[in-house]
N, C-alpha and C positions, 0 to 999 in steps of 0.2 A: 613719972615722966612719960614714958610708955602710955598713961591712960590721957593725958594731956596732948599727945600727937595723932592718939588716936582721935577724940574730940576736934582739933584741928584741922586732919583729914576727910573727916566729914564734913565738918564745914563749909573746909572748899569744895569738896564734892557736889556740894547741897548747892552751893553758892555758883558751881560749874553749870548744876540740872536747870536750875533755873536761867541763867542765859543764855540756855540752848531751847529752854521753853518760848522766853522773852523774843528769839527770833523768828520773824512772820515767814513762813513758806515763800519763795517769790513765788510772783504769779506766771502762770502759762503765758506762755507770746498770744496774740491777738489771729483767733481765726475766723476768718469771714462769714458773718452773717449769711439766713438767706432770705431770700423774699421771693415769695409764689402768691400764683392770682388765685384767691379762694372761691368768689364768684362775681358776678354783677347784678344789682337787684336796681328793676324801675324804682326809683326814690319818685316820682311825680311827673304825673302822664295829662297831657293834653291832647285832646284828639283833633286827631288832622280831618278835614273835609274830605267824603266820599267824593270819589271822580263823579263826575255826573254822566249821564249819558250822551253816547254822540248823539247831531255836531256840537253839541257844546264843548269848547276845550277843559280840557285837564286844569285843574288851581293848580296857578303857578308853586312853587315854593319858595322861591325868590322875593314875592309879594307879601305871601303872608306870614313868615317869622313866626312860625310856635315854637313853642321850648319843647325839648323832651332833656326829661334828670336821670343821670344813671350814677347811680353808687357803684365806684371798684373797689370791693374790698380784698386785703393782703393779709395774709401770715407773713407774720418777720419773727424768724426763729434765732435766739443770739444762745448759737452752744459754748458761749464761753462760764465759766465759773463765776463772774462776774460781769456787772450791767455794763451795758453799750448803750447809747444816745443815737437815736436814727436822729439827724439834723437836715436833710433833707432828701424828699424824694419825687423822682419825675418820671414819664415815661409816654408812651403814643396812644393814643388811645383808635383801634383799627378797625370798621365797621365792615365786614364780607357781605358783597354784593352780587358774588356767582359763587359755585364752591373753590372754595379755597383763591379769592380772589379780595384781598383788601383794601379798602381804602382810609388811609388818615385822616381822622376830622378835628384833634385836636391835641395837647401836649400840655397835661397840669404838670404843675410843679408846687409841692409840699414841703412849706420849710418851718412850719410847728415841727419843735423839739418831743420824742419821748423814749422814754428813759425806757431800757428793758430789762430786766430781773436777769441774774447768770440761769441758763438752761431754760429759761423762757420762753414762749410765745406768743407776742402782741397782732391783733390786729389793728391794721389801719384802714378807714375807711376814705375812700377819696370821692367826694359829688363832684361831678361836672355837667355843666346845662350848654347842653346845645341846642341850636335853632334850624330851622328848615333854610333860613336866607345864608347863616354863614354857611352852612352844609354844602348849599348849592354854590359859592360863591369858593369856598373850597376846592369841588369835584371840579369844577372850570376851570382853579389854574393847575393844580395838580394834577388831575387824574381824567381829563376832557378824552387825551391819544387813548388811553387805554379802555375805557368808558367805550369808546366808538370802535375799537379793534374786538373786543366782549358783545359788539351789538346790544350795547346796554343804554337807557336812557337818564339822564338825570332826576327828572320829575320822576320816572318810574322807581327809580332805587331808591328817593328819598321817601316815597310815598309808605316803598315798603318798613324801610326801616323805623317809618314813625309811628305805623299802623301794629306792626306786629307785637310790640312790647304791650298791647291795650289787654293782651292775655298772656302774661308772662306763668311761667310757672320752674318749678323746681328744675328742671330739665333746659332751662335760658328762657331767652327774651323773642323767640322769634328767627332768628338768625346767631350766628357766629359774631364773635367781638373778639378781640386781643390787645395786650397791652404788651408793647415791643420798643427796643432801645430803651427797656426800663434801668436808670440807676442811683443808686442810693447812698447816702452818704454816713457815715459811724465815727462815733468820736469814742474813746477809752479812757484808760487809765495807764493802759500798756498800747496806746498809738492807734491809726484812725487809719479806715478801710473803704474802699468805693466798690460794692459789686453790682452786675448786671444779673438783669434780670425779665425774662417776658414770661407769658400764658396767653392760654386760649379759655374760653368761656362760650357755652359748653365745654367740657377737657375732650 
């Protein structure tokens, strides 16, 4: 009788271990991603026209519409134990035209879905093409007071910034960039997150 209860006692014991094995850990609450600007690389450069010399006036930019491509690329770090979904991300894209003096020339927004490993780091890479006409069409309604308070000229800022990426190197493009009012969006399993986020380039 005795070895009979003893046998039974195990049993359930054995029968206890295991659906205390059979339950999953919950998971940690959901802690917010980050996202930082890694750097900005010329993706595809067109050269702008050398001023010519006076009196000839300055090319417009207005007129002639070239593109310049710049890649922003991000680290998105998800320190949770389990994947997150970036599902969408946006942010300013800010061109400095004196020191520490910016201007906005444009505002992608990324809504390809990707998926990130728990303790992972994905980069994202974001192209956007801009042009000397919207640039200039831009700085006019935005940033015209400020432009003219800086003794700054339009044709001249834009010349610069189109000219200087033609030698970019590891150290930037020529000038300062920043990506500002950047925010992002996270979907989970344990609930969904929006954080902010800017950089500069150069850091």
């Amino acid at each position: 009788m005795r070895q009979i209860l003893s046998i039974s006692l195990l049993i359930l014991v054995a029968i206890s271990g295991m659906a205390c094995a059979a339950t999953p850990t919950p998971l940690p609450e959901l802690k917010a991603p980050t996202v930082a600007l890694n750097r900005v690389e010329v993706a595809s450069y067109f050269p702008y026209p050398a001023i010519p010399p006076t009196p000839t006036p300055a090319p417009n930019p207005l007129a002639l519409n070239i593109p310049l491509v710049l890649a922003w690329v991000f680290d998105v770090n998800n320190p949770n134990p389990y994947a997150v979904t970036l599902t969408k991300l946006q942010f300013a894209t800010d061109f400095e035209a004196a020191p520490n003096e910016y201007f906005g020339l444009n505002t992608p927004i990324v809504t390809d879905a990707m998926a990130i490993p728990g303790g992972a780091t994905n980069q994202v890479r974001v192209t956007v093409v801009y042009d000397t006409a919207a640039a200039g069409r831009v700085l006019a309604v935005t940033g015209g007071a400020r432009l003219q308070a800086l003794k700054l000229n339009t044709n001249d800022v834009i010349y610069k910034w189109w000219n200087a990426p033609a030698n970019p190197t590891a150290a930037g493009i020529g000038y300062g960039v920043r990506a500002s009012q950047g925010t992002a969006e996270f979907n989970s399993e344990k609930g969904n997150k929006i954080v902010q986020f800017d950089g500069k380039f150069p850091k």
